[in-house]
C-alpha positions, 0 to 999 in steps of 0.5 A, spaced: 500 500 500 501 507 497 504 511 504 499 516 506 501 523 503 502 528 508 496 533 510 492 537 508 487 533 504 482 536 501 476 534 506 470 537 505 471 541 499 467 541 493 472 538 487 471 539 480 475 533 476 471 535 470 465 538 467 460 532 469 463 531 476 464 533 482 468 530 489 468 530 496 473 528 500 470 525 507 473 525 514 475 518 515 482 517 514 486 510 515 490 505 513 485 501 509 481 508 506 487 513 505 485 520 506 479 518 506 472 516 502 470 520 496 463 522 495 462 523 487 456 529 485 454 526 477 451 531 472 451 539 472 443 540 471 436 540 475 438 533 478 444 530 480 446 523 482 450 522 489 455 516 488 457 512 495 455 518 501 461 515 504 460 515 513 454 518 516 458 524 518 454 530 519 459 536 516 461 530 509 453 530 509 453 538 509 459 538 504 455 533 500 450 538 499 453 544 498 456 540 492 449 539 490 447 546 491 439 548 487 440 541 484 435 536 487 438 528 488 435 524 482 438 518 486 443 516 491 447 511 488 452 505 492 456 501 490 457 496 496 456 497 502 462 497 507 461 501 513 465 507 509 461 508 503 453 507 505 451 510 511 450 516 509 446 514 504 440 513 509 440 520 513 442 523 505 435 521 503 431 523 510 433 530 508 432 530 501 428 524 499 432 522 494 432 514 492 437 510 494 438 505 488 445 501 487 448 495 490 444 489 493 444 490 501 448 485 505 449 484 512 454 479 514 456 476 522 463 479 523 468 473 522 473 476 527 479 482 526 477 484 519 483 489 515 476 491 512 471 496 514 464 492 516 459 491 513 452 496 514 446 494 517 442 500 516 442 501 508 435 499 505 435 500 498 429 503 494 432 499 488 437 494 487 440 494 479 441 489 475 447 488 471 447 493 465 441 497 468 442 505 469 440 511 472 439 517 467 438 525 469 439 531 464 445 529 460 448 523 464 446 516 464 449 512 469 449 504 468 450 499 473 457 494 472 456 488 475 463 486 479 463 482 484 469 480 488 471 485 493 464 484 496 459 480 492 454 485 491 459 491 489 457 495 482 462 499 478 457 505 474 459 507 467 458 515 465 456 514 458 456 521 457 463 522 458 467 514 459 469 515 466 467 510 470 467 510 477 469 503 481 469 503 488 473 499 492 474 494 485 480 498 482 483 504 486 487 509 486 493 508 491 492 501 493 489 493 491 483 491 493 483 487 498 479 481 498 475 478 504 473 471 505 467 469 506 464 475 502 469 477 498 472 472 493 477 471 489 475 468 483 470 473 483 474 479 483 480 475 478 473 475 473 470 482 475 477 484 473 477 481 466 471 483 465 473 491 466 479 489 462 475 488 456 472 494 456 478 498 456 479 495 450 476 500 445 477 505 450 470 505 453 472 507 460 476 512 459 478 514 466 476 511 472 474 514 478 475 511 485 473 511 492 479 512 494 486 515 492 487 520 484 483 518 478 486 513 474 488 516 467 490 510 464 486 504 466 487 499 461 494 499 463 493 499 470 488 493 470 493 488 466 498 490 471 493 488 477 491 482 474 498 480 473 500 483 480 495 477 483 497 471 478 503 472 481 502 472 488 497 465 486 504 463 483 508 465 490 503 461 494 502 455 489 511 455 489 510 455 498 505 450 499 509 446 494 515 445 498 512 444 504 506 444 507 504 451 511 499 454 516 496 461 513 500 466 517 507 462 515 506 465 508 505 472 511 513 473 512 515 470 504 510 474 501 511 481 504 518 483 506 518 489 510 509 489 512 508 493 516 505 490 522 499 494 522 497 491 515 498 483 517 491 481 518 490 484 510 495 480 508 493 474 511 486 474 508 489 476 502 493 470 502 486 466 504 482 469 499 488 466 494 488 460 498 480 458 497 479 460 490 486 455 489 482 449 493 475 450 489 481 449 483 483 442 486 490 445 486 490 445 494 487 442 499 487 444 508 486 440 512 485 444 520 490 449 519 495 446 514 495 448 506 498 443 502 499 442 494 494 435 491 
């Protein structure tokens, strides 16, 4: 993971990365959401739409509104819902009664010391897209791409309008996603991440807007480099497992020199993750503790 860069942060101000879009940078800084959560404010018109509200944090909801401005909120829009992304999505809609439309909700029992912020109970949404639905208002059409991985309900939403699609916690722009069973799964995300792939193909996504860290300018190269990046840490668990049998934290040392302490639980449950998705494969299999090859 990227080092955090030195303050100030542009918390709660309103920033306009192009004409159709602008951000808001919530006050919830961490190892595991960099400076912050950004909020996204679509289109320029009558109604707007407000992607990922962020934390139900009172001055991020007035700095929401004050990007909003004399426009009313044609939907508030998710794209999953750990506890940095969606809670304000409730109090937003109490004051405006917009719609909250977006990812499917999901509540899940915590399974012990989480690298990942928790899931949130509270989001009910008005509407739940599919797959290649979309949102539209005056002059922006918002399409719901369906990328499991991450969280098995998240979405990306595609700007037709200008190619800009904004990923959430699926691709960022300081740091890979970290995958978190039993919810997040890795053949899932290594999908979703293909699927992405392929449309950056004929330049459809031009630029990718996340929940965290700068835009992605050039998200085709970025994407190849993430699935690359985690076809070799496959590789790395696959050559540690076959030279002798391993419990999940003994790969942690191998496969992350220097970590940071504070991050070892991310690792090991990314390296958990790998481990799954390898024993679905029958190329690994466990018994109690213990990994081994077939």
């Amino acid at each position: 993971m990227a080092e955090i860069p030195p303050r100030p942060w542009p918390t709660g101000k309103v920033e306009r990365p192009e004409p159709l879009v602008a951000r808001v940078l919530a006050p919830n800084p961490s190892p595991y959401t960099f400076t912050g959560t950004q909020t996204y404010i679509v289109g320029t018109g009558d109604a707007v739409a407000v992607i990922d509200p962020g934390p139900d944090d009172a001055d991020h909801i007035a700095a929401i509104m004050e990007g909003v401005g004399d426009a009313t909120i044609a939907a508030i829009m998710c794209t999953h819902t750990h506890r940095d992304h969606s809670p304000a999505a409730a109090p937003l809609a109490r004051e405006t009664g917009a719609p909250v439309v977006g990812c499917a909700p999901l509540v899940l029992a915590d399974n012990g010391p989480r690298a990942d912020e928790s899931f949130d109970t509270t989001y009910m949404p008005d509407r739940v897209l599919e797959d290649g639905e979309a949102m539209t208002g005056p002059g922006w059409t918002l399409r719901a791409i369906h990328t499991p991985g991450h969280t098995s309900n998240h979405l990306c939403f595609a700007l037709e309008e200008t190619g800009a699609l904004f990923t959430g916690d699926h691709v960022m722009g300081w740091s890979t996603s970290v995958v978190v069973p039993p919810d997040g799964d890795m053949g899932d995300y290594m999908k979703s991440l293909e699927k992405l792939y392929a449309r950056t193909e004929d330049g459809t996504d031009r630029v990718y807007y996340s929940a965290h860290g700068a835009p992605i300018e050039k998200p085709r190269q970025l994407v190849r480099g993430m699935i690359g990046h985690r076809r070799q840490r496959e590789n790395q668990i696959m050559r540690l497992v076959t030279e002798k049998q391993r419990t999940l934290p003994e790969f942690i040392p191998l496969m992350y020199k220097g970590l940071d302490p504070l991050l070892d639980k991310a690792a090991q449950m990314s390296v958990h993750a790998h481990l799954i998705d390898l024993e679905r494969r029958g190329m690994v299999v466990r018994s109690g503790d213990i990994w081994q090859t077939v």
